[in-house]
C-alpha positions as CSV (number, residue, x, y, z in Angstrom):
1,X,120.0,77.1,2.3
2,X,123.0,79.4,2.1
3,X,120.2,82.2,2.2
4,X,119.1,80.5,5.7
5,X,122.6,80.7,6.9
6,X,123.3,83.7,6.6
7,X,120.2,84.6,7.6
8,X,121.4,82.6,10.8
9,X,124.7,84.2,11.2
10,X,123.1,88.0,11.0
11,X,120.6,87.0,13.9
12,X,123.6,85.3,16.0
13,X,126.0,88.3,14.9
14,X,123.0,90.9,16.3
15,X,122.5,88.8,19.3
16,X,126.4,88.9,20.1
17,X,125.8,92.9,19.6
18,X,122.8,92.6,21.6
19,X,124.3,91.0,24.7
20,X,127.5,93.2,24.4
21,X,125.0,96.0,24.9
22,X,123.4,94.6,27.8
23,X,126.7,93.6,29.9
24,X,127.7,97.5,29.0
25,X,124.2,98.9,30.4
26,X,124.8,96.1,33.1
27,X,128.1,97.4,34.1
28,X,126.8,100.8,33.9
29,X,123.6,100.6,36.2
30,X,126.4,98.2,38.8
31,X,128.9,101.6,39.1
32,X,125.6,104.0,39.0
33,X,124.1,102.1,42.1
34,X,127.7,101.9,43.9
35,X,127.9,105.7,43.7
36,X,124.5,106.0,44.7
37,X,125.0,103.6,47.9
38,X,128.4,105.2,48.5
39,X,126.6,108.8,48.6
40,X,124.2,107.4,50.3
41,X,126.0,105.8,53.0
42,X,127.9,109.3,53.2
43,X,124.8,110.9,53.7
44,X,123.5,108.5,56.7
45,X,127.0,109.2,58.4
46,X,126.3,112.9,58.1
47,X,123.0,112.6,59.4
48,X,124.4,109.8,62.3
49,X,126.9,112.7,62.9
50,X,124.9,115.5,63.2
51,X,122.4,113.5,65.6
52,X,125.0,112.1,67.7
53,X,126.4,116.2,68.0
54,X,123.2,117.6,69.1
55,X,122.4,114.9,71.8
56,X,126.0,115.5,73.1
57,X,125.0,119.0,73.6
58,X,121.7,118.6,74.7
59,X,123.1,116.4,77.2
60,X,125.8,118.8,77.9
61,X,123.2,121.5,78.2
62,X,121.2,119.5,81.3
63,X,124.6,118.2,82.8
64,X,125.2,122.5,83.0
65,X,121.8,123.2,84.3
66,X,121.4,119.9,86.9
67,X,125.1,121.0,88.2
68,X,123.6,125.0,88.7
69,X,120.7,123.7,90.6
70,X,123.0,121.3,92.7
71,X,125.5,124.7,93.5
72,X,122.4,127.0,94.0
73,X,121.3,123.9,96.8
74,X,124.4,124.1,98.2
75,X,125.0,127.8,98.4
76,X,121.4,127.4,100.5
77,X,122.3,124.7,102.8
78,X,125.5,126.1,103.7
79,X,123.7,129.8,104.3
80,X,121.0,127.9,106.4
81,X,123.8,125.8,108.1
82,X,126.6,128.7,108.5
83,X,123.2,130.9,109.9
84,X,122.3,128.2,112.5
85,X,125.8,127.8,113.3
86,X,126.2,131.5,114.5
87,X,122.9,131.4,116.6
88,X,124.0,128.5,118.1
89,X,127.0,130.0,118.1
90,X,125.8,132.7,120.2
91,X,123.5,131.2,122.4
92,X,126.5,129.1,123.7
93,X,128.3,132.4,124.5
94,X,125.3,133.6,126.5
95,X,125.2,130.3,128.3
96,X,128.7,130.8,129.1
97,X,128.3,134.4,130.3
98,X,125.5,133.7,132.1
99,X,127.4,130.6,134.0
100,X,130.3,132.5,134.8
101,X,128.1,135.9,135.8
102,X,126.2,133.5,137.6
């Protein structure tokens, strides 16, 4: 009997060891996976970072070019509108020579 509780305490005293070890590895794997998720989480923000940087100057980069092609259309329409404007321009100072020449 005394045989069978000792025999009892050595299996309790081995599971108390046991569980001790398991809460440990437990606690262990619990701060391994917080560092990974933190790392993880710093690596996202990188890559968020990094995406929301190259749209801003790709969008930059067609803001540039859409406001070149508007200045380049303007520089035309004010050629084509300053060039009518002096034949016009001219023709009214025939008209006017012609009406006072008579």
């Amino acid at each position: 009997m005394r045989e069978t509780l000792e025999a009892v305490r050595d299996v309790d005293r081995a599971l108390d060891e046991l569980g001790s070890e398991i809460e440990t590895e437990i606690r262990d794997l619990e701060e391994h996976v917080r560092k990974r998720v933190a790392e993880l989480r710093e690596g996202i923000s990188r890559l968020i970072e990094s995406e929301r940087a190259r749209m801003m100057r790709e969008m930059e980069q067609e803001v540039n070019s859409h406001a070149e092609r508007l200045r380049s259309e303007s520089r035309t329409r004010i050629k084509a509108l300053t060039e009518a404007f002096e034949r016009r321009s001219g023709q009214i100072a025939e008209e006017l020579v012609r009406a006072i020449l008579g």
